[in-house]
DOSEKE-822848 format. One line per field, with one value per residue (C-alpha): residue number from 1; residue in three letters; x, y, z. Coordinates in pm, whole numbers. Layout:
<rs>
num = (NUM/...)
residuo = (ALA/...)
x = (X/...)
y = (Y/...)
z = (Z/...)
</rs>
This chain:
<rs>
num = (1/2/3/4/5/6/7/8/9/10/11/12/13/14/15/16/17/18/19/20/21/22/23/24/25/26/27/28/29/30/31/32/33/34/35/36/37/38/39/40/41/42/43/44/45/46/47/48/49/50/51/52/53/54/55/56/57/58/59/60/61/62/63/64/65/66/67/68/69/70/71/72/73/74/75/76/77/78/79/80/81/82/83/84/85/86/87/88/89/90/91/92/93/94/95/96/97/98/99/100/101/102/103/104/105/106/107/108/109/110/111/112/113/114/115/116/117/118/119/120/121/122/123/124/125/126/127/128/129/130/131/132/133/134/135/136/137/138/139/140/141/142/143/144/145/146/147/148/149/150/151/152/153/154/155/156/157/158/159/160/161/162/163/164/165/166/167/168/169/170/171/172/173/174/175/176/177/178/179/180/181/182/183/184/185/186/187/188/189/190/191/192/193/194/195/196/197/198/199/200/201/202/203/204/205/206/207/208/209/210/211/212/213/214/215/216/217/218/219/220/221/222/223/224/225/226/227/228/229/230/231/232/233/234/235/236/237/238/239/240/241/242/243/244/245/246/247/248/249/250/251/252/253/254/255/256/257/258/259/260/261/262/263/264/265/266/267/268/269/270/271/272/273/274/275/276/277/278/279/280/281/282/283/284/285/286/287/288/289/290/291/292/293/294/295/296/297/298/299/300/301/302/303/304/305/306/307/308/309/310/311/312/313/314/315/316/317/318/319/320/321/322/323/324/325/326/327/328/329/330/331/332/333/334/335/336/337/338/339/340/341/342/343/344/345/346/347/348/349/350/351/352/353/354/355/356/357/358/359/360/361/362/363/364/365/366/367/368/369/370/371/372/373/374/375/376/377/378/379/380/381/382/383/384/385/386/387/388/389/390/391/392/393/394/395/396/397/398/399/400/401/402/403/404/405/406/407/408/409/410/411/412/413/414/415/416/417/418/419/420/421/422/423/424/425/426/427/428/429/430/431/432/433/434/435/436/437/438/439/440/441/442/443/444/445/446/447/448/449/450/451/452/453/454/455/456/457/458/459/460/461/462/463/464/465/466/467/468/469/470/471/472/473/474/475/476/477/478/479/480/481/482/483/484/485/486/487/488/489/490/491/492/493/494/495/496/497/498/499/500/501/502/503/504/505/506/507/508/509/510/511/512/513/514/515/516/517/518/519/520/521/522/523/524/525/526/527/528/529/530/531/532/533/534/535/536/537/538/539/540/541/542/543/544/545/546/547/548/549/550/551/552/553/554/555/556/557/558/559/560/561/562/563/564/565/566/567/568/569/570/571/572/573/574/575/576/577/578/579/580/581/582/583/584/585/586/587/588/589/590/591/592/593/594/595/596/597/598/599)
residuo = (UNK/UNK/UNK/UNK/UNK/UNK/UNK/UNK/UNK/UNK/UNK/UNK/UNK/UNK/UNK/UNK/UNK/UNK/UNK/UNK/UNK/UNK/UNK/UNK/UNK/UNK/UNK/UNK/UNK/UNK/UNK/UNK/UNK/UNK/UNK/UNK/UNK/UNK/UNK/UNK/UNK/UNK/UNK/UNK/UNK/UNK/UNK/UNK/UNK/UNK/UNK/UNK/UNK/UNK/UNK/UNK/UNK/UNK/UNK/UNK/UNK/UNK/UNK/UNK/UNK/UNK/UNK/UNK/UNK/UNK/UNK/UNK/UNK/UNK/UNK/UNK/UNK/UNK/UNK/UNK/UNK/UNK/UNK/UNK/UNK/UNK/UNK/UNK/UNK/UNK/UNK/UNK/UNK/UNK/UNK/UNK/UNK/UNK/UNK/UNK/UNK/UNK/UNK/UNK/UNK/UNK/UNK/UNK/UNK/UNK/UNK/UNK/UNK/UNK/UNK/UNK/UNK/UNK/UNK/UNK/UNK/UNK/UNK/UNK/UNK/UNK/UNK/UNK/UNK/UNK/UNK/UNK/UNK/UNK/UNK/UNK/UNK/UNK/UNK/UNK/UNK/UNK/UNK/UNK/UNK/UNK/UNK/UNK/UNK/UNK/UNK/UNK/UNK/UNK/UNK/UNK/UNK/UNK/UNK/UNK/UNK/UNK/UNK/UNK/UNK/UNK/UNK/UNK/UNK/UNK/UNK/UNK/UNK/UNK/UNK/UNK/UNK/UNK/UNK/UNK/UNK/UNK/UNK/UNK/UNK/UNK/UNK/UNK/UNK/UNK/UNK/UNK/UNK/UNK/UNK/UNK/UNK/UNK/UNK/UNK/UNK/UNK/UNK/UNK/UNK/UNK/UNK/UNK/UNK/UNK/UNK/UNK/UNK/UNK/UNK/UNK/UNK/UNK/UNK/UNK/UNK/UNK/UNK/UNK/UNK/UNK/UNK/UNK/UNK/UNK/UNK/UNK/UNK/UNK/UNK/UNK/UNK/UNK/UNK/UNK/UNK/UNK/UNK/UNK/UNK/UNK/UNK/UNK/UNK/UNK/UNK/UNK/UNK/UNK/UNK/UNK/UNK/UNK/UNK/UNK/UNK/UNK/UNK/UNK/UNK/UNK/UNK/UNK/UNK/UNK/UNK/UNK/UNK/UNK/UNK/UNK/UNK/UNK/UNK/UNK/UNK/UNK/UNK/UNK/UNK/UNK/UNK/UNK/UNK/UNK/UNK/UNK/UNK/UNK/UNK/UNK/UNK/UNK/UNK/UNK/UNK/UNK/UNK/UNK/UNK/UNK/UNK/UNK/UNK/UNK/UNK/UNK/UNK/UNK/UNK/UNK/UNK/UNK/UNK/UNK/UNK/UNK/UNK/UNK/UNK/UNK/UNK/UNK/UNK/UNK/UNK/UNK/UNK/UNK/UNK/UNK/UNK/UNK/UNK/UNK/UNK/UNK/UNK/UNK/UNK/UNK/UNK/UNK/UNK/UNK/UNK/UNK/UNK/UNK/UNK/UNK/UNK/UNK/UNK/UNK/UNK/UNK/UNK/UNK/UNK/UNK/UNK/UNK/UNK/UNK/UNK/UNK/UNK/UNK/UNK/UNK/UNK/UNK/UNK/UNK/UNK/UNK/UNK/UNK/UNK/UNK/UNK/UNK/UNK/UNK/UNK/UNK/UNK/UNK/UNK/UNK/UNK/UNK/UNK/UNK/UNK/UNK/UNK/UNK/UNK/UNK/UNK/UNK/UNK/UNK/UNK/UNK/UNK/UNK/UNK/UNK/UNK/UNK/UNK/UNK/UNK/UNK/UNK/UNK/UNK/UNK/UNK/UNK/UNK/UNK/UNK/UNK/UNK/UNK/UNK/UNK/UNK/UNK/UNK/UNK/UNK/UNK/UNK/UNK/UNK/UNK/UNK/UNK/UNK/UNK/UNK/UNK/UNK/UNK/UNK/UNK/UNK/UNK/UNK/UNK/UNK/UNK/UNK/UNK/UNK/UNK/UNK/UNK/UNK/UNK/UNK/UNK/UNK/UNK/UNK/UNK/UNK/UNK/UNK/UNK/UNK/UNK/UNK/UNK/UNK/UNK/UNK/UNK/UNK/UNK/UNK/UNK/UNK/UNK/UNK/UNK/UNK/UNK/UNK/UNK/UNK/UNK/UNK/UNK/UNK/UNK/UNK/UNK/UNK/UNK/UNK/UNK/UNK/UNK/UNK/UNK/UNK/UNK/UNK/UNK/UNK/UNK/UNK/UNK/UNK/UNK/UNK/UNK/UNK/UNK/UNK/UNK/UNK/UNK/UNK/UNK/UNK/UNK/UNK/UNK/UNK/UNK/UNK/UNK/UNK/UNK/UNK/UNK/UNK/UNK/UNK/UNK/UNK/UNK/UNK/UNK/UNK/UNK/UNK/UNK/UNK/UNK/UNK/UNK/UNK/UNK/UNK/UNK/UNK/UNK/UNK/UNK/UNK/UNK/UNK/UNK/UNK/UNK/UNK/UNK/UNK/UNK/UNK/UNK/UNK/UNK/UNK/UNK/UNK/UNK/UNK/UNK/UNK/UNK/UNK/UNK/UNK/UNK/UNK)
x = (-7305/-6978/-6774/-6692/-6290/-6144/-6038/-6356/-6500/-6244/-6336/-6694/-6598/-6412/-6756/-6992/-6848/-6936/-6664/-6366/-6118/-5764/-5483/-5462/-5147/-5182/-5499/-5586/-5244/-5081/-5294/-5141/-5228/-5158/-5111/-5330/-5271/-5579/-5473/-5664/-5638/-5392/-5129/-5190/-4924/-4641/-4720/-4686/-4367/-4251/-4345/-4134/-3877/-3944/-4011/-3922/-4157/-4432/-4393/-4703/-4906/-5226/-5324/-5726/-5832/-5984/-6287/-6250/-6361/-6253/-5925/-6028/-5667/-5626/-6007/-6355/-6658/-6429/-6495/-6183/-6413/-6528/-6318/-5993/-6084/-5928/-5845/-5670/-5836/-5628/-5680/-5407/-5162/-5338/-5476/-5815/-5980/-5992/-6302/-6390/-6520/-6504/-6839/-6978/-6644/-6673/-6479/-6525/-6209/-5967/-5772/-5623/-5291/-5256/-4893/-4726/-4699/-4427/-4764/-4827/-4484/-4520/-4695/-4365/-4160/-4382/-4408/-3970/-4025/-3995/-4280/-4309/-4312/-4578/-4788/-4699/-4808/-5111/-4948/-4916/-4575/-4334/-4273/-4023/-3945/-3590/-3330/-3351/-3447/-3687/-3650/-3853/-4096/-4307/-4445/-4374/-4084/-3926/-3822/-3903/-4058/-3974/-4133/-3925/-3882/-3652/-3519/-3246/-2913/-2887/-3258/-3119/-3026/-3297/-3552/-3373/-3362/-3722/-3838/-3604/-3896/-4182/-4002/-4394/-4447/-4131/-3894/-3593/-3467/-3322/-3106/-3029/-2873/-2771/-3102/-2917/-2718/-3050/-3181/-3363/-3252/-3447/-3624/-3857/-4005/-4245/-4447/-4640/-4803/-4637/-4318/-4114/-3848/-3544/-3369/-3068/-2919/-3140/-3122/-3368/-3442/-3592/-3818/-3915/-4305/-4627/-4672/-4448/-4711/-4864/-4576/-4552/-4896/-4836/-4596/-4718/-5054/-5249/-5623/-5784/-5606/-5685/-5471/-5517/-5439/-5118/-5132/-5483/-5433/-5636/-5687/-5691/-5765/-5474/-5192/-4889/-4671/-4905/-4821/-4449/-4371/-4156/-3894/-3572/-3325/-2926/-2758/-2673/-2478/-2558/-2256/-2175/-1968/-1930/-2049/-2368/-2437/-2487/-2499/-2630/-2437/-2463/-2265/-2078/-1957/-1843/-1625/-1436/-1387/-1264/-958/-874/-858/-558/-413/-305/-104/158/494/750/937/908/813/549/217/18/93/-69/-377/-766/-972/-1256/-1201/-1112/-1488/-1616/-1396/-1531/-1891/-1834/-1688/-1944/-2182/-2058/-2086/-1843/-1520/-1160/-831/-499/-129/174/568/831/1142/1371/1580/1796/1717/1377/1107/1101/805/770/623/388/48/-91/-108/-335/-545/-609/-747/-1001/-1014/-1116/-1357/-1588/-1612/-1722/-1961/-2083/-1935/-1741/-1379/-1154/-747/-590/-182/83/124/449/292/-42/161/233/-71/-275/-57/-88/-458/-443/-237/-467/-713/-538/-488/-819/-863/-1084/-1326/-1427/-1751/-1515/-1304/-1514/-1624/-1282/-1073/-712/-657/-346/-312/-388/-709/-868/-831/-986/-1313/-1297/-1554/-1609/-1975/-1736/-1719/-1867/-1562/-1219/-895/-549/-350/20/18/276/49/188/356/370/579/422/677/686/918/1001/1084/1401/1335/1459/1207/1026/810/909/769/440/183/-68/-332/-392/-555/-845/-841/-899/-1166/-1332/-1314/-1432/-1787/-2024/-2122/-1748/-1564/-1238/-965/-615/-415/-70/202/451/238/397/84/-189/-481/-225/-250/-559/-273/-14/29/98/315/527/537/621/787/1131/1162/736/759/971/767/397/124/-91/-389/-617/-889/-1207/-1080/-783/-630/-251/-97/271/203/-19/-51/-220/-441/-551/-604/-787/-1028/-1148/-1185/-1437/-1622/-1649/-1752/-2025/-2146/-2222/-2434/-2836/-2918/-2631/-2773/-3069/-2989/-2699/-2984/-3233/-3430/-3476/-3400/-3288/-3338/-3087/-2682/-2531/-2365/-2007/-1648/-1418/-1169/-1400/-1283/-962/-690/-515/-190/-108/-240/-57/235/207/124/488/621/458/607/972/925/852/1122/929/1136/1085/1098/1289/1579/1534/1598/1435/1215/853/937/732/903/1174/897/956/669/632/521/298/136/102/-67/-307/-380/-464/-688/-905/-931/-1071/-1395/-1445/-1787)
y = (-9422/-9199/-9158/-8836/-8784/-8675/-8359/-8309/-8358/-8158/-7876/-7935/-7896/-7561/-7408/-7543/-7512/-7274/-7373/-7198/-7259/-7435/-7481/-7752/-7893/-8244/-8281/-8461/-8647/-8728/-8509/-8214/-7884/-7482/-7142/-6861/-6561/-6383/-6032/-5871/-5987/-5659/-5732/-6108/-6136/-5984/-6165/-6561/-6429/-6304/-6641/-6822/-6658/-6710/-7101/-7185/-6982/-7000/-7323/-7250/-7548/-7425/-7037/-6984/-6774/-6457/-6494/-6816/-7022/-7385/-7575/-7867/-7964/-7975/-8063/-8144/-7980/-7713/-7326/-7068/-6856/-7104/-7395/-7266/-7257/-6860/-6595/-6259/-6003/-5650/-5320/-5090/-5322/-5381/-5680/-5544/-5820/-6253/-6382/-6728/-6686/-6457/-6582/-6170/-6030/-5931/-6234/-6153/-5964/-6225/-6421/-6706/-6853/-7206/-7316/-7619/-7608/-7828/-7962/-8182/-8371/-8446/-8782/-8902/-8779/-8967/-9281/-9220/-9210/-8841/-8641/-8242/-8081/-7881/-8143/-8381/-8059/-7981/-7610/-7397/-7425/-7143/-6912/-6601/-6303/-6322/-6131/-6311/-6081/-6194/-6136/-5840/-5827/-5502/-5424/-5733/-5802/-5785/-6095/-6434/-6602/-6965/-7187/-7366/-7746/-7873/-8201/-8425/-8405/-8756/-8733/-8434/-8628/-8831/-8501/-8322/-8604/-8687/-8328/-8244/-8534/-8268/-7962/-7851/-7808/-7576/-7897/-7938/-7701/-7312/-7335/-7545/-7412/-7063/-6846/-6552/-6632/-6563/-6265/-6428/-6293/-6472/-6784/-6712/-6421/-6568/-6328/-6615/-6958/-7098/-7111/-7468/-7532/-7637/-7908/-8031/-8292/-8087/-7763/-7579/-7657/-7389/-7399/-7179/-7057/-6974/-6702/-6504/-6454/-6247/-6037/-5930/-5884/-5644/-5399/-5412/-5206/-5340/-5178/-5514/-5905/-6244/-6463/-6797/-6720/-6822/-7239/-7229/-7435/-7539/-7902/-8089/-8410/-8523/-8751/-8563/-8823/-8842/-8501/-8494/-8906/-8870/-8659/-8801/-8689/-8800/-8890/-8635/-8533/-8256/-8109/-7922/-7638/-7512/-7614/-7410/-7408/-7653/-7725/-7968/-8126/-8415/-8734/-8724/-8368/-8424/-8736/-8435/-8286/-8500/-8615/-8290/-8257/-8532/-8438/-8135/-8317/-8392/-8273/-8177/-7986/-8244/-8060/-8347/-8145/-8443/-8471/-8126/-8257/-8216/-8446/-8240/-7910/-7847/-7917/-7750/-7392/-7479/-7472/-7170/-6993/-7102/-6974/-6618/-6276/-6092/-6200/-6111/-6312/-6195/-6360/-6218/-6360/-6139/-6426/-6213/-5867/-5735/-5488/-5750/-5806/-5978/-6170/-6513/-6699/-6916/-6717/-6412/-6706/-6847/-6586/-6481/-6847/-6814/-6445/-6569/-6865/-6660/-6329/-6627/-6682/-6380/-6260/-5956/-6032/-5759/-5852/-5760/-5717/-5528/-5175/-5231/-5482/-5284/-5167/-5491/-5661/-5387/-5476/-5845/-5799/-5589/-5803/-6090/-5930/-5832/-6207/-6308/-6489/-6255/-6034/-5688/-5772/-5951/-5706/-5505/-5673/-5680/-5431/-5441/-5300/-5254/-5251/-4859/-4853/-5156/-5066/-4778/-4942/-5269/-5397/-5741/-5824/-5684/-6019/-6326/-6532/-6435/-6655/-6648/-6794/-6838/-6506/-6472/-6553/-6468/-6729/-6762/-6503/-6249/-6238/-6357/-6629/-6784/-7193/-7077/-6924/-6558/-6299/-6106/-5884/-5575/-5626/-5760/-5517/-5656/-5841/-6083/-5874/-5790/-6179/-6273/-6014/-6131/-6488/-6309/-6272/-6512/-6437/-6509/-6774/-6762/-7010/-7083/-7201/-7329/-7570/-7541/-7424/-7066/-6948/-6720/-6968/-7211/-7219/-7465/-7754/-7543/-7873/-8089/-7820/-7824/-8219/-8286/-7912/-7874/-7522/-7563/-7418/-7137/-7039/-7199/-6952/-6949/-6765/-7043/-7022/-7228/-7420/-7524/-7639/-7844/-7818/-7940/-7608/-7293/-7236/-7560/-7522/-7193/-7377/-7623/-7455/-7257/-7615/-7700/-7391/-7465/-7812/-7707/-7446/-7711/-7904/-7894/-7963/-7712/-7471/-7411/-7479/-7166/-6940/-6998/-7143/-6830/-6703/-6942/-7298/-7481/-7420/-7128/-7344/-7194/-7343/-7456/-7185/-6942/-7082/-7217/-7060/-7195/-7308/-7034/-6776/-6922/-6878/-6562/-6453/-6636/-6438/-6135/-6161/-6248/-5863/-5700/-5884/-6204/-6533/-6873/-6873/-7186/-7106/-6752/-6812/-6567/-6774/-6962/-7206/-7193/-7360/-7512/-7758/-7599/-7471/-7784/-7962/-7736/-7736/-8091/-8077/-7782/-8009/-8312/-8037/-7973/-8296/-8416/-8177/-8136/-8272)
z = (6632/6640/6925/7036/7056/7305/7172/7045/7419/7594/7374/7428/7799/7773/7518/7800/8126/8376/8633/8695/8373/8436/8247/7981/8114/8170/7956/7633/7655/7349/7214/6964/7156/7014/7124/6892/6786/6601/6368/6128/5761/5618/5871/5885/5572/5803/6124/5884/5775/6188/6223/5936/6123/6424/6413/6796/6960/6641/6531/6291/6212/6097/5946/5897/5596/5699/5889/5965/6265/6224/6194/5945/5957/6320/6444/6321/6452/6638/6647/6791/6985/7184/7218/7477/7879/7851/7605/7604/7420/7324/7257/7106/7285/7635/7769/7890/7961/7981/7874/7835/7526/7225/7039/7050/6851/6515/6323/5974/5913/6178/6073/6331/6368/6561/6708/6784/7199/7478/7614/7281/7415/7787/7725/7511/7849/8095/7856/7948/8296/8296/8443/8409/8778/8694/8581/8888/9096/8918/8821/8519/8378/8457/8159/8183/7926/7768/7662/7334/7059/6773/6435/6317/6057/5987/6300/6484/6697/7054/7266/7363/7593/7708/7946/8178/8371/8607/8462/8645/8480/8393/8208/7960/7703/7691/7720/7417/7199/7278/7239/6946/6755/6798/6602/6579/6950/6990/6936/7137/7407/7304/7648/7896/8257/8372/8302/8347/8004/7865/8030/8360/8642/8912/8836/9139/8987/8744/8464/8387/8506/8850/9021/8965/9220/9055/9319/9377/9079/8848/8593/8466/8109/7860/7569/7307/7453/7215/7477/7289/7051/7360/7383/7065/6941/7261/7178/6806/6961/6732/6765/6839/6853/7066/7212/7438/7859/7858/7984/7808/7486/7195/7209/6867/6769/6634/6799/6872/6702/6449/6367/6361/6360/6052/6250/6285/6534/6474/6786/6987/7306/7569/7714/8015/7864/8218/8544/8496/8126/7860/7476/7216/6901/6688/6838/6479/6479/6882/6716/6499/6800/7008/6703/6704/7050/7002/6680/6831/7102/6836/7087/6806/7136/7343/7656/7767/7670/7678/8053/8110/7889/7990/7800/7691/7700/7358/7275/7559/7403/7096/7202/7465/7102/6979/7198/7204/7072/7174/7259/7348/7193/7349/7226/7299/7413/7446/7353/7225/7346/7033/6749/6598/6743/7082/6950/6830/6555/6772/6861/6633/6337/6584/6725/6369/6266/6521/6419/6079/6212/6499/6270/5978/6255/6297/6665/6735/6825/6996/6941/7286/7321/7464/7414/7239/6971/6892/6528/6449/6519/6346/6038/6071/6053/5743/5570/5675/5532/5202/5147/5179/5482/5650/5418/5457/5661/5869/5894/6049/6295/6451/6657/6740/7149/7323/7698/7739/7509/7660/7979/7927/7834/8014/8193/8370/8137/7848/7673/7666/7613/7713/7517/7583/7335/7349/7624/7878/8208/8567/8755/9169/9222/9027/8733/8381/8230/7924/7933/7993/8327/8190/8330/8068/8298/8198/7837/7964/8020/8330/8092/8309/8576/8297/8220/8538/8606/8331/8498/8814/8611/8581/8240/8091/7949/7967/7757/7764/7499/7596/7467/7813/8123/8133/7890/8065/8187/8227/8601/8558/8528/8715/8967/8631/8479/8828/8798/8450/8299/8349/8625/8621/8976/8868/8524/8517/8515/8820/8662/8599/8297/8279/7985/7931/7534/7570/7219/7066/6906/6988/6621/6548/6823/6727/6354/6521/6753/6346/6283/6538/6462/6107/6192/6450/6233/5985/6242/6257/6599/6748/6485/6575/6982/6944/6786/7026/6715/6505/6164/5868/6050/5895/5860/5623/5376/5407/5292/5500/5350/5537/5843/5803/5639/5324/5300/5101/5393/5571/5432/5356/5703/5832/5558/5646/6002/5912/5732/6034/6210/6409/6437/6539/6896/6969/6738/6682/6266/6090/5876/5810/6079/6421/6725/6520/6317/5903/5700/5510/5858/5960/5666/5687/6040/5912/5617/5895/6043/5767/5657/5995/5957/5589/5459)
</rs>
């Protein structure tokens, strides 16, 4: 005599039972559950493609043919009208009703799409020692609207949802490495601390399932949520489509490890880019990181940079650059006060590297400066363009901004990430200095006031790239820089930035930080964490050179600069050299750069 399965009995439960339905959480463990979405047949073609797309939230694992009832691949002896505890049925977008069962609708012309849901995963957690609130509680797990916006397909679209569990800090790594092994039940985590990053403004207010309090020692983890299905189907007002209640799942019969046990997951490291927000790479690609973090330490000045050093925080800028949109890069270091250019060498070759790697990556950078340097910087961005190192499409995702013209549409949400690289930052008294003590304040215009508002917000980032301690965001280390920088009380910057990057030179940093971008971009698990698991789900296979300049661009650039009258600011020769170290060195350090993230 057979036995009945479990999945087979729990779904013979939900068909027969007259009680009052529950959510699925915590039922038919180990067992592979699903979300559903039912369309009609002539848009069911768009909606499998919204869902290609969208793989986080619709991690499709089964599609019916039209009219169909059963899942043979998921579940024998199983009928979709019957089998969930609750369904959603809508009209023209509106959820007019919950029945328990949708045995009376016309079927012929449905067509049913099963996904992959977090439930299928919780047995692997507790086997870990890691139990879901929600299901310790007996609750519906909490699931929120984002501001995360889907990709579009015909007449599907809009945002996602995620569902969300308080996990202990020191379980994270363990819960996104387990969780990353079930890419068909939403996988690993799209975001991991500060909901508001994503659009969540109060975790107490809860669209759907059950409040979770998130306790002290923990953060609230998020996950990609078949409810989104819900959402969209929605707002595309279609005259008549199903969906489970959300928390009511289809139970199959099939093991959840069964189902995705071939998955392997690489090593990887969650990391507290601030105190409130975290993000995922490979252990291998953090390695890169963190030898670039010390090639850059090279002192060819000799000012004691490594003293001022914060191990760490080059990856964490990397990742928060990563993370971003839209972001703000200001340089600029009035050294000199004859006929040329007061500028210096060290700093725009810099900003423009990163320039190069976050518009590679897609995020909108604005190039801030003084009034007095908006000409030249608008030229050194042509002419970085002309070259080759940033193409057209790049190119337009840029914008040059002196003083006057940001101000004048600054805000403190402006920008996600906020760097200062090589930029004259305030010291204690309120003035500006070079290493040399002389006060330069009269040729700064106040960008630190905008930089620190922007640190003000809770939403920003904000970086400092130094190679003395008298750099804006410098005041981070401004204790070290008075202990171990010749007149540090006098000069170091008191404005203090979240992260701080030491560098022999601010050049090579700048280089460096493209580096890590390239190097993360090329990375599968912070790939598909940084998009919130949507769109193409592996890498963009882009060169280094798209990321990186060449030695050649570099050149040029130095070249470019000596035209418009820019020295070397340590001894103010007018020539390729940057802080007395010649072209050839630098190139050699650039070439150390690349060679520490290529393939």
């Amino acid at each position: 005599m057979a036995t009945i399965r479990e999945g087979e009995l729990l779904r013979l439960e939900f068909r027969e039972s007259t009680t009052s339905p529950t959510p699925t959480v915590g039922r038919g463990k180990g067992l592979l559950q699903a979300n559903i979405g039912v369309v009609p047949s002539k848009v069911a073609g768009d909606f499998e493609t919204f869902c290609r797309l969208n793989y986080g939230p619709l991690a499709l694992i089964y599609r019916s043919h039209t009219g169909e009832t059963g899942a043979p691949k998921l579940a024998q002896n199983s009928d979709i009208r019957t089998d969930l505890p609750m369904y959603n049925k809508l009209l023209k977008g509106e959820v007019v009703s919950s029945p328990r069962s949708l045995i009376d609708e016309p079927w012929e012309d449905m067509v049913t799409f099963y996904f992959g849901c977090s439930f299928s995963f919780e047995e692997a957690l507790a086997n870990k020692g890691i139990k879901s609130r929600n299901v310790k509680e007996g609750k519906n797990v909490s699931m929120y609207t984002t501001s995360i916006e889907l990709h579009p397909v015909g007449l599907f679209g809009g945002n996602m949802v995620v569902s969300m569990q308080p996990m202990k800090i020191s379980d994270l790594l363990e819960v996104v490495t387990i969780s990353s092994r079930f890419p068909s039940c939403h996988g690993g985590p799209v975001h991991i601390g500060d909901p508001k990053r994503i659009g969540i403004l109060n975790l107490d207010d809860v669209p759907y399932g059950d409040r979770s309090e998130v306790k002290e020692g923990e953060v609230p983890v998020f996950w990609a949520c078949g409810v989104t299905a819900l959402k969209t189907l929605t707002s595309a007002k279609l005259d008549r489509c199903f969906t489970h209640r959300p928390g009511h799942m289809y139970i199959s019969d099939i093991p959840s490890s069964q189902w995705d046990g071939n998955v392997q997951v690489p090593p990887l490291d969650v990391i507290p880019v601030t105190g409130t927000f975290y993000s995922v790479l490979s252990s291998e690609v953090l390695k890169k990181l963190t030898r670039l973090e010390s090639l850059i330490l090279k002192d060819p000045g000799k000012r004691g940079v490594s003293d001022l050093f914060i191990k760490g925080d080059f990856t964490k800028a990397v990742l928060g650059l990563s993370h971003s949109k839209m972001i703000a890069i200001t340089t600029g270091f009035p050294v000199f006060f004859d006929e040329l250019q007061k500028e210096e060498t060290d700093g725009l070759p810099g900003a423009l590297a990163m320039l190069q790697a976050l518009t590679a990556n897609g995020s909108t950078v604005h190039l801030i400066c003084d009034d007095r340097t908006a000409v030249l910087t608008k030229g050194c961005l042509k002419h970085y363009c002309a070259i080759g190192a940033v193409t057209p499409e790049q190119f337009a995702l840029t914008r040059v901004l002196g003083y006057s013209e940001v101000k004048g549409i600054f805000k403190p949400s402006l920008y996600d990430c906020f760097v200062a690289i090589e930029r004259s930052g305030i010291a204690a008294d309120g003035r500006h200095y070079t290493m040399k003590g002389v006060d330069v304040s009269s040729h700064c215009d106040p960008i630190d006031d905008i930089y620190q508002a922007s640190k003000d917000y809770d939403g920003c980032i904000t970086i400092g790239i130094g190679d003395g301690g008298n750099e804006l965001g410098m005041g981070k280390v401004y204790n070290k820089v008075v202990d171990h920088i010749e007149k540090g009380g006098l000069i170091g910057c008191k404005v203090a930035a979240d992260l701080a990057i030491l560098s022999g030179v601010c050049n090579w940093a700048g280089c460096a930080v493209a580096a890590g971008l390239y190097a993360v971009s090329q990375c599968t698990l912070h790939w598909r964490y940084r998009n919130h698991a949507i769109g193409q789900p592996t890498p963009l296979d882009l060169p280094l050179d798209a990321f990186v300049p060449t030695d050649e661009q570099t050149s040029s650039l130095l070249g470019f600069l000596n035209e418009q009258g820019v020295r070397d600011g340590r001894t103010g020769n007018l020539d390729k050299s940057v802080d007395s170290v010649a072209l050839q060195d630098q190139l050699t350090v650039i070439k150390e750069i690349r060679e520490l993230v290529r393939k």
